[in-house]
Residue frames as qw, qx, qy, qz and C-alpha x, y, z in Angstrom:
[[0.876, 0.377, 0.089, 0.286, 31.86, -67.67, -55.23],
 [0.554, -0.666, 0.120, 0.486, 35.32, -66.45, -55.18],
 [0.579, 0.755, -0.261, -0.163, 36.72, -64.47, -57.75],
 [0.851, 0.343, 0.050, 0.394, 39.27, -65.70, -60.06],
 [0.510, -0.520, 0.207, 0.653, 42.87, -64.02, -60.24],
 [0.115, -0.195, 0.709, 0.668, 43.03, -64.25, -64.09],
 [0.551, 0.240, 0.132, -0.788, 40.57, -64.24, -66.62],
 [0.786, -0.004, 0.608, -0.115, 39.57, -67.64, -67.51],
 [0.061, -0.374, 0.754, 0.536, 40.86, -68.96, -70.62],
 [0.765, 0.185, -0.021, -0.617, 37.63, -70.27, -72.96],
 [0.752, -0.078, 0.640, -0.137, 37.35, -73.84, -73.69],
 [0.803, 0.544, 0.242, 0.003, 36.94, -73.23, -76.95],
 [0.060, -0.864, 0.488, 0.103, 40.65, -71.80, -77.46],
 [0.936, 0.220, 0.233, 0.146, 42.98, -73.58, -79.64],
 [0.298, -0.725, 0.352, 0.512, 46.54, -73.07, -79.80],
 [0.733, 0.627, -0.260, -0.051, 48.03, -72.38, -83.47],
 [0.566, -0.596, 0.265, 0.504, 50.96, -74.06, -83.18],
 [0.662, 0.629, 0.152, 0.379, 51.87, -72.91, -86.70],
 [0.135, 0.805, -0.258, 0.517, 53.33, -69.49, -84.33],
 [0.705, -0.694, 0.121, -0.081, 54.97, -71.41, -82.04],
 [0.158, -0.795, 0.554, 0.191, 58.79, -71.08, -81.54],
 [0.958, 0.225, -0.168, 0.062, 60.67, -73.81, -83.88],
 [0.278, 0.650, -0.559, 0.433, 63.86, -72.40, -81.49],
 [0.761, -0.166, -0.522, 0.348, 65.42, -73.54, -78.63],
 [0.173, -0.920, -0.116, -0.332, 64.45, -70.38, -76.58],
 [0.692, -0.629, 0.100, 0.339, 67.79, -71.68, -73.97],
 [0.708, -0.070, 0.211, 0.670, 70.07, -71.53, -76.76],
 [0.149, -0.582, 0.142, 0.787, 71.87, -68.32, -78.24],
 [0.613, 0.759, 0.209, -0.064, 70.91, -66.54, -81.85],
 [0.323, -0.422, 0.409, 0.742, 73.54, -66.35, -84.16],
 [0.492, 0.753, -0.013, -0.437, 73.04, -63.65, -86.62],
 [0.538, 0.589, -0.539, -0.271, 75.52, -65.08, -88.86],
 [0.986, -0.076, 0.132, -0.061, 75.95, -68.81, -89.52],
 [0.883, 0.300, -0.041, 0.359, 79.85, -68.15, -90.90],
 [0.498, -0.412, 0.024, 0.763, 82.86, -65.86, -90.75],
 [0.192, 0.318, 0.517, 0.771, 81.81, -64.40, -93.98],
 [0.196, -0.736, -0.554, -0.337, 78.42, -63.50, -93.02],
 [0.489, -0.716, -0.318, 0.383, 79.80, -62.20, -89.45],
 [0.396, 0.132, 0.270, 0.868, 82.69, -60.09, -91.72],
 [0.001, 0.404, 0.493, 0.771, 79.68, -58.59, -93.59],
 [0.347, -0.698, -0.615, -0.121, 77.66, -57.43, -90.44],
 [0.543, -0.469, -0.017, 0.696, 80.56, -55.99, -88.58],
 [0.344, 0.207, 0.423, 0.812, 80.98, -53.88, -91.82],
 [0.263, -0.525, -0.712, -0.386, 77.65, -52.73, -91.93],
 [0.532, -0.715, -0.437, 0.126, 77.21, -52.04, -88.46],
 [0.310, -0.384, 0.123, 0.861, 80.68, -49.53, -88.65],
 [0.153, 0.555, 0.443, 0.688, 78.61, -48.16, -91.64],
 [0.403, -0.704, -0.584, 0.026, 75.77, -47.36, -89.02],
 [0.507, -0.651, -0.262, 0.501, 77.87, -46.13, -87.02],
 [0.470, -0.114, 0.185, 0.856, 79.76, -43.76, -89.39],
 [0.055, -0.503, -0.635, -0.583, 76.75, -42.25, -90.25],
 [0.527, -0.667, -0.523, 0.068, 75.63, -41.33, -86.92],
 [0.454, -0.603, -0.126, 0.643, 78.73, -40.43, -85.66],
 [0.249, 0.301, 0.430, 0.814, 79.19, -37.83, -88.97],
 [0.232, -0.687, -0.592, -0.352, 75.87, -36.71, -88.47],
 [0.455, -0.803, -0.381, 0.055, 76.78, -35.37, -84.90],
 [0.499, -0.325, 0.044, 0.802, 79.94, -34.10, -85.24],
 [0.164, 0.523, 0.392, 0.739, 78.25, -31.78, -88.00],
 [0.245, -0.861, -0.231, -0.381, 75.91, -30.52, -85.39],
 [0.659, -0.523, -0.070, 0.536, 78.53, -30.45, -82.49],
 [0.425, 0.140, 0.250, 0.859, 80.66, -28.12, -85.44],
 [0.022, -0.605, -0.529, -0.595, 77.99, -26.15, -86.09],
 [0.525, -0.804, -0.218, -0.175, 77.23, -25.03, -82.27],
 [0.014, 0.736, -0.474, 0.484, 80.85, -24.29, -81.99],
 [0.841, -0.481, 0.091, -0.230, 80.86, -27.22, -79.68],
 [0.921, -0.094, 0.193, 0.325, 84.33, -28.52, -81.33],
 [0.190, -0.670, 0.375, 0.612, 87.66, -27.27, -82.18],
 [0.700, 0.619, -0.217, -0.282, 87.98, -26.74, -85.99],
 [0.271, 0.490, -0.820, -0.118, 91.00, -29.20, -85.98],
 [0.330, -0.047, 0.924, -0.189, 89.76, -31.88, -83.83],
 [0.662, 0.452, 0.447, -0.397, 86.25, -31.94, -85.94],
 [0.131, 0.799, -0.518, -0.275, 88.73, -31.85, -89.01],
 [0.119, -0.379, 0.914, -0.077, 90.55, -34.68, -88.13],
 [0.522, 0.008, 0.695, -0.494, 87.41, -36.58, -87.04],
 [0.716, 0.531, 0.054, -0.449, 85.30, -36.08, -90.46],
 [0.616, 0.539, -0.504, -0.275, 88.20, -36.82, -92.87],
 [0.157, 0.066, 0.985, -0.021, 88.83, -40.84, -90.85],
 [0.539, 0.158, 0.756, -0.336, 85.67, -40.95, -90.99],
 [0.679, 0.555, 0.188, -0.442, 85.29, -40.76, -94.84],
 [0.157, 0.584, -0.796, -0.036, 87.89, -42.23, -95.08],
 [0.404, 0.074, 0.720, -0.559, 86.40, -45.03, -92.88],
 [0.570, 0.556, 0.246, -0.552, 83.30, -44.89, -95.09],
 [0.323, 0.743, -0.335, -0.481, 85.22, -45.36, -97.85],
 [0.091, -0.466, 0.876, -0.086, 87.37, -48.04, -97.08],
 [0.583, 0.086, 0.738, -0.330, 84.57, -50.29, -95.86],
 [0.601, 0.557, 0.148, -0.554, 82.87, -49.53, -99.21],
 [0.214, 0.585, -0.672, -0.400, 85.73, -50.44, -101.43],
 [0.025, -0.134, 0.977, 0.163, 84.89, -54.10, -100.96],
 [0.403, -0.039, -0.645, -0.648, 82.39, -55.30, -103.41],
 [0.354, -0.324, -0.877, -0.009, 80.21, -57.49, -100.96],
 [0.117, -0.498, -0.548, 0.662, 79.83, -55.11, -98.22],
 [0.256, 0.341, -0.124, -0.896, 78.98, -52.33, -101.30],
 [0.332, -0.147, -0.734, -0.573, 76.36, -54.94, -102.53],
 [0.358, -0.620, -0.681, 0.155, 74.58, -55.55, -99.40],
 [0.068, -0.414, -0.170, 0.892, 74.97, -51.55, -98.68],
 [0.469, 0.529, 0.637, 0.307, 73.43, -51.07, -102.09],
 [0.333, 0.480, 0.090, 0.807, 73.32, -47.40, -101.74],
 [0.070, -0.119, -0.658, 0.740, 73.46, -44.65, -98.76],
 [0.409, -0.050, -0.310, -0.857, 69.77, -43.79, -99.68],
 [0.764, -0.079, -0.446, -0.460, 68.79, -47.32, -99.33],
 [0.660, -0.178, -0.710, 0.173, 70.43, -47.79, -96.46],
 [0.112, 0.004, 0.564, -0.818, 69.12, -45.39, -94.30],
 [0.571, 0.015, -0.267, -0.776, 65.89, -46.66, -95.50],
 [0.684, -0.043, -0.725, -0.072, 66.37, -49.84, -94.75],
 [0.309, -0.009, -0.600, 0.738, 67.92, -48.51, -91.14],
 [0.198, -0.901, -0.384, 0.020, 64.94, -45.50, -90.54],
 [0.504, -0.484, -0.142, 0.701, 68.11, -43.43, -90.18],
 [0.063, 0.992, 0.109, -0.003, 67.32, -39.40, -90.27],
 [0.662, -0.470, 0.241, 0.531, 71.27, -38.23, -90.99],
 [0.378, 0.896, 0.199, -0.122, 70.75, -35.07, -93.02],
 [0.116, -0.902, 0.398, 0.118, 74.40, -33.30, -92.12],
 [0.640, -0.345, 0.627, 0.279, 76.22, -36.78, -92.70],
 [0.724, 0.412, 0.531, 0.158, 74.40, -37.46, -96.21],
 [0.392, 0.918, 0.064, -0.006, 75.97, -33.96, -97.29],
 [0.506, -0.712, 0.466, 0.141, 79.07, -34.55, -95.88],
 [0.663, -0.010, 0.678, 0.317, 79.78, -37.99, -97.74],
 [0.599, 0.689, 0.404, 0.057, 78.20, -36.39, -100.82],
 [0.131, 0.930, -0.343, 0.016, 80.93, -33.26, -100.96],
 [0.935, 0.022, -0.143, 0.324, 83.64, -36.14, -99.40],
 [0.427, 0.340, -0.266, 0.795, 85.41, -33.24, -97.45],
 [0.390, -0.376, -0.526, 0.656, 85.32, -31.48, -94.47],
 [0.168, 0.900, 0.389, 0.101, 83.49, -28.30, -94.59],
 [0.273, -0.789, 0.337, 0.436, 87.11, -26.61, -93.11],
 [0.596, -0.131, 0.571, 0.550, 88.58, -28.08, -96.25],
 [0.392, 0.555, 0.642, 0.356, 86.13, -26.88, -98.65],
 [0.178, -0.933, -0.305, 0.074, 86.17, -23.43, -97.25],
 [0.535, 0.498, -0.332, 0.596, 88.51, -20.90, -97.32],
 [0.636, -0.007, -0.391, 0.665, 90.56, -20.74, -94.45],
 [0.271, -0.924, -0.252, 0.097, 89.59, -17.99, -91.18],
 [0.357, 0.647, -0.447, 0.505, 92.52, -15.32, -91.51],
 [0.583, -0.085, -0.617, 0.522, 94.98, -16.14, -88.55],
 [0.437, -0.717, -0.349, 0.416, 94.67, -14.19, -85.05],
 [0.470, -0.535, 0.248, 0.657, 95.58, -10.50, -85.64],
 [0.089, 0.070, 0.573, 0.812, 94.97, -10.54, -89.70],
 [0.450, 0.316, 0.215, -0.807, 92.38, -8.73, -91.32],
 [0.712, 0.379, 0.453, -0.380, 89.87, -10.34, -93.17],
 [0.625, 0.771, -0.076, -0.095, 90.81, -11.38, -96.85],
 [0.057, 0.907, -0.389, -0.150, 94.14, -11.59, -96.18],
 [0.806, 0.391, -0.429, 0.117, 97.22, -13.81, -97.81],
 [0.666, -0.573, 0.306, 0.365, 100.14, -15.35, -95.71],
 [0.278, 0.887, -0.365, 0.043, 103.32, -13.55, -96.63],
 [0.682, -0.224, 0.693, 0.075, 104.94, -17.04, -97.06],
 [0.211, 0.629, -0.635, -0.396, 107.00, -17.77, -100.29],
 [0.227, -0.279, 0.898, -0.253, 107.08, -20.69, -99.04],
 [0.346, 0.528, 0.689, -0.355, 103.42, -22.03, -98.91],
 [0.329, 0.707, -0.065, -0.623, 102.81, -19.84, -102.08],
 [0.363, 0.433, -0.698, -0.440, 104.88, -21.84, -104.09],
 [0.253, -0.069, 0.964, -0.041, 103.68, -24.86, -102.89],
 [0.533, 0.590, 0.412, -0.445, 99.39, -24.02, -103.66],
 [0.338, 0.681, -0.427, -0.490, 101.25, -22.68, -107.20],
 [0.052, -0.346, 0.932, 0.095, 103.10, -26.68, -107.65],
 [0.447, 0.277, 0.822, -0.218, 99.46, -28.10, -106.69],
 [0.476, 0.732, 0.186, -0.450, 97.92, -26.45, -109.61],
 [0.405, 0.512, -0.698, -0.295, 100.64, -27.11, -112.29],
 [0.212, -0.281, 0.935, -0.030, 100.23, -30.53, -111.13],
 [0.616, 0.493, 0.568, -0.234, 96.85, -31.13, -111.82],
 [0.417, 0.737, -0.123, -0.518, 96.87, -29.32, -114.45],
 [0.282, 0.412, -0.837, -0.225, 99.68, -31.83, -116.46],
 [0.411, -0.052, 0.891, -0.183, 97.82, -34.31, -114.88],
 [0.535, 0.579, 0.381, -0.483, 94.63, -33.65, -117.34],
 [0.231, 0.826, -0.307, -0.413, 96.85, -32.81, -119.75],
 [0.005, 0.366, -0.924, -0.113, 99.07, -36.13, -119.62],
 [0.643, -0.113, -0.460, -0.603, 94.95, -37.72, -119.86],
 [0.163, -0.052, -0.874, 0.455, 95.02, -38.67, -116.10],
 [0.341, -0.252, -0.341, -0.839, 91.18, -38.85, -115.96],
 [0.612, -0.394, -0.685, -0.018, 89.71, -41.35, -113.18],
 [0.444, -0.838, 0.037, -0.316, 87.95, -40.24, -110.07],
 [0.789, -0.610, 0.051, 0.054, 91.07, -41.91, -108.30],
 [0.650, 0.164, 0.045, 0.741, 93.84, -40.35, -110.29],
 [0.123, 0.578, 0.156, 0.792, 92.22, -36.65, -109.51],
 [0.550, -0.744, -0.282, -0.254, 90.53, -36.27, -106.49],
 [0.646, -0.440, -0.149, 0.606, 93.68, -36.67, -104.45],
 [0.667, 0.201, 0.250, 0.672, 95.27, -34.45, -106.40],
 [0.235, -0.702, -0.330, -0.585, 92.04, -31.66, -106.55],
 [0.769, -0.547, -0.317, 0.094, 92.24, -32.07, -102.94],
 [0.671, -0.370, -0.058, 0.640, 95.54, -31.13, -102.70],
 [0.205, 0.361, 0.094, 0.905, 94.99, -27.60, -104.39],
 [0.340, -0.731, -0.241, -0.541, 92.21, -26.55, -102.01],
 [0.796, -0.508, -0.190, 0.271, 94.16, -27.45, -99.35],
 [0.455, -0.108, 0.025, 0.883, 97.48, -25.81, -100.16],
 [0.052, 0.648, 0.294, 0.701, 95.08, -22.44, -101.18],
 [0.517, -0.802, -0.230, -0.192, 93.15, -22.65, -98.19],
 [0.636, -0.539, -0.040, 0.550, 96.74, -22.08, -96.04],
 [0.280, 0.170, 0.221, 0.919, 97.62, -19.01, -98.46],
 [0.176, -0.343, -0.322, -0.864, 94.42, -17.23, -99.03],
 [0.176, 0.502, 0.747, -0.400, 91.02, -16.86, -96.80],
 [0.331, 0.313, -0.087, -0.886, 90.10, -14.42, -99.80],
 [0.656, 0.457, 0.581, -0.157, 86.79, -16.33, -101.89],
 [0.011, 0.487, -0.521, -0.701, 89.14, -15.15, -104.80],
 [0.739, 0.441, -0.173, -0.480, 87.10, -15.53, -108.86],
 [0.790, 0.255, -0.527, -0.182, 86.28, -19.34, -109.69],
 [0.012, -0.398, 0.856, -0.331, 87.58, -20.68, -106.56],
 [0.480, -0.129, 0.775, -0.391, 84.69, -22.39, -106.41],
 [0.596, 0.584, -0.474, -0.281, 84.83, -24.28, -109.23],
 [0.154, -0.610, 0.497, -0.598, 87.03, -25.91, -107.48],
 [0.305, 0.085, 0.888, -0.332, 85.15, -27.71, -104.66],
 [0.747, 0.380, 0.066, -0.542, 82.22, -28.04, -107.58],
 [0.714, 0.326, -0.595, -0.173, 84.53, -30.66, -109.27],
 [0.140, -0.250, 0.880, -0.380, 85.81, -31.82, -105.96],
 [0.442, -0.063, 0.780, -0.439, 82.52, -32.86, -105.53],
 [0.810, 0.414, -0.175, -0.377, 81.44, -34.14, -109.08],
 [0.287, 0.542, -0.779, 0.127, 84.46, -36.12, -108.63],
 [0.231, -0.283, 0.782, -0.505, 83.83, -37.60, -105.24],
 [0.680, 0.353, 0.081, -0.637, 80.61, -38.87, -106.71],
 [0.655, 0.375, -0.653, -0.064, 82.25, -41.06, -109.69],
 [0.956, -0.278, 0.094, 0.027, 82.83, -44.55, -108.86],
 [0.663, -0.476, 0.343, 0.465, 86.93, -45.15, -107.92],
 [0.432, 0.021, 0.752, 0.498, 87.44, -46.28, -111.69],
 [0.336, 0.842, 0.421, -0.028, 85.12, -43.73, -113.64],
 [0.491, -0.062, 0.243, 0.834, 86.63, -41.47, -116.15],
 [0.256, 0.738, 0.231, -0.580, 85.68, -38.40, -117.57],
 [0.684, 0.428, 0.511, 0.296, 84.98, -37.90, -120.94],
 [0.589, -0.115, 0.019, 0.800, 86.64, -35.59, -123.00],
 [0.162, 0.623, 0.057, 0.763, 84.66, -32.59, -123.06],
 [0.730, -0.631, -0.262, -0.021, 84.56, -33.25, -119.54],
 [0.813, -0.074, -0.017, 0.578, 87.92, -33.41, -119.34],
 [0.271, 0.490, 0.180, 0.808, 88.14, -29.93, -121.42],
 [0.209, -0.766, -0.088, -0.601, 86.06, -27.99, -119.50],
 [0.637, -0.760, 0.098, 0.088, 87.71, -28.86, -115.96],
 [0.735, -0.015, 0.063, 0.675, 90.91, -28.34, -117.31],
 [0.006, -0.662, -0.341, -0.668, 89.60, -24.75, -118.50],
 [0.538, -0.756, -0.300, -0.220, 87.55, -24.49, -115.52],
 [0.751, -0.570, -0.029, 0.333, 90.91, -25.40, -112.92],
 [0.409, 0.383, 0.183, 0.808, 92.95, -22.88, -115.27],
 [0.036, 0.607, 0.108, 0.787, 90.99, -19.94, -114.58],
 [0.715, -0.693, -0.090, -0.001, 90.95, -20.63, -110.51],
 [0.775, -0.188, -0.088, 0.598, 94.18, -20.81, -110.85],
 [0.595, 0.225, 0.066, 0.769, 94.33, -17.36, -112.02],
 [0.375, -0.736, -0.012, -0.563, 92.34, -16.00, -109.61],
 [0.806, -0.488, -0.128, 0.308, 94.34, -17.58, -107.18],
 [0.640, 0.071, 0.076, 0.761, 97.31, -15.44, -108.49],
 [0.038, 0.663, 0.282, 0.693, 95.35, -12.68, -108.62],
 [0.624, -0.767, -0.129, -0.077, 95.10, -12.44, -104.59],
 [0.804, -0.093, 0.063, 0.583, 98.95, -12.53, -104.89],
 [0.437, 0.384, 0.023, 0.813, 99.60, -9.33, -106.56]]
């Protein structure tokens, strides 16, 4: 007898056809059946991606593998980016939240989820390496830059004051005093980090959240006495 090739199929075998294809296996899949739906995948999928690509530029920073400006640059588009995508209500209902969508995804994206959560570069939040040449700690002997960091701080400050209280009337604003410090000071000068603690209680708040008013009090308090330990690295 000659063998078979294959192993014989029993007799008694009965196809289900309940799992058999109800497609047209020649034609193409379209994931989305509209412009809307295709909108809202594209979105989605640049999430993905911002997440990923966050994720590596942390470790690329981290191993010294990038320049501090170009990894700079990179982070704040992309949370920007991140941001942007969110702002619109459909794509931030089918995102539901970044928790649930790396859950939904399987995605492992430790360095990004801390990133988005602070909503700043780590060069931003930091103070500032002294230039080439300076010693540690030290101030730039710039009037110039002094008074500006000084302008960002009275500004907030009247801003609280004048009851500008939404995460999207402050945060720029917060933003722009750790920035203008960090180009004066690399000193870690009392309460400076304060600071990037509201930066990121801020960043947190939805666009249109306010703070309430002993909220309100105690980071007005709080950005007061940073401010005068910023001045204190001055004399």
């Amino acid at each position: 007898m000659s063998r078979q090739p294959y192993a014989p199929t029993p007799h008694s075998y009965v196809p289900n056809t309940a799992l058999s294809a109800t497609i047209n296996l020649d034609e193409e899949v379209q994931l989305a059946e509209n412009r809307a739906e295709r909108d809202l995948q594209d979105s989605l999928a640049e999430l993905f991606s911002i997440l990923v690509t966050l994720d590596e530029l942390e470790k690329a920073f981290l191993k010294d593998a990038v320049p501090e400006a170009e990894y700079a640059e990179i982070c704040d588009r992309s949370l920007k980016q991140y941001k942007s995508l969110l702002a619109d209500e459909t794509v931030a209902k089918a995102f539901v939240g970044l928790e649930e969508f790396k859950a939904e995804w399987d995605l492992e994206v430790p360095r990004a989820t801390e990133r988005i959560r602070v909503g700043m570069p780590s060069t931003t939040i930091s103070a500032a390496p002294a230039p080439v040449g300076a010693p540690a700690g030290s101030v730039a002997n710039n009037g110039v830059l002094i008074a500006e960091a000084t302008q960002e701080f009275i500004t907030f400050l009247d801003a609280v004051k004048l009851g500008f209280l939404s995460k999207d009337q402050l945060h720029p604003l917060l933003s722009d005093v750790i920035q203008s410090v960090n180009r004066v000071t690399d000193k870690d000068f009392e309460n400076r980090g304060k600071i990037v603690q509201w930066l990121i209680t801020l960043n947190q708040m939805k666009a249109t959240d306010e703070l309430g008013e002993d909220q309100a009090r105690e980071l007005e308090m709080d950005i007061q006495q940073a401010y005068n330990g910023f001045k204190g690295t001055l004399s």
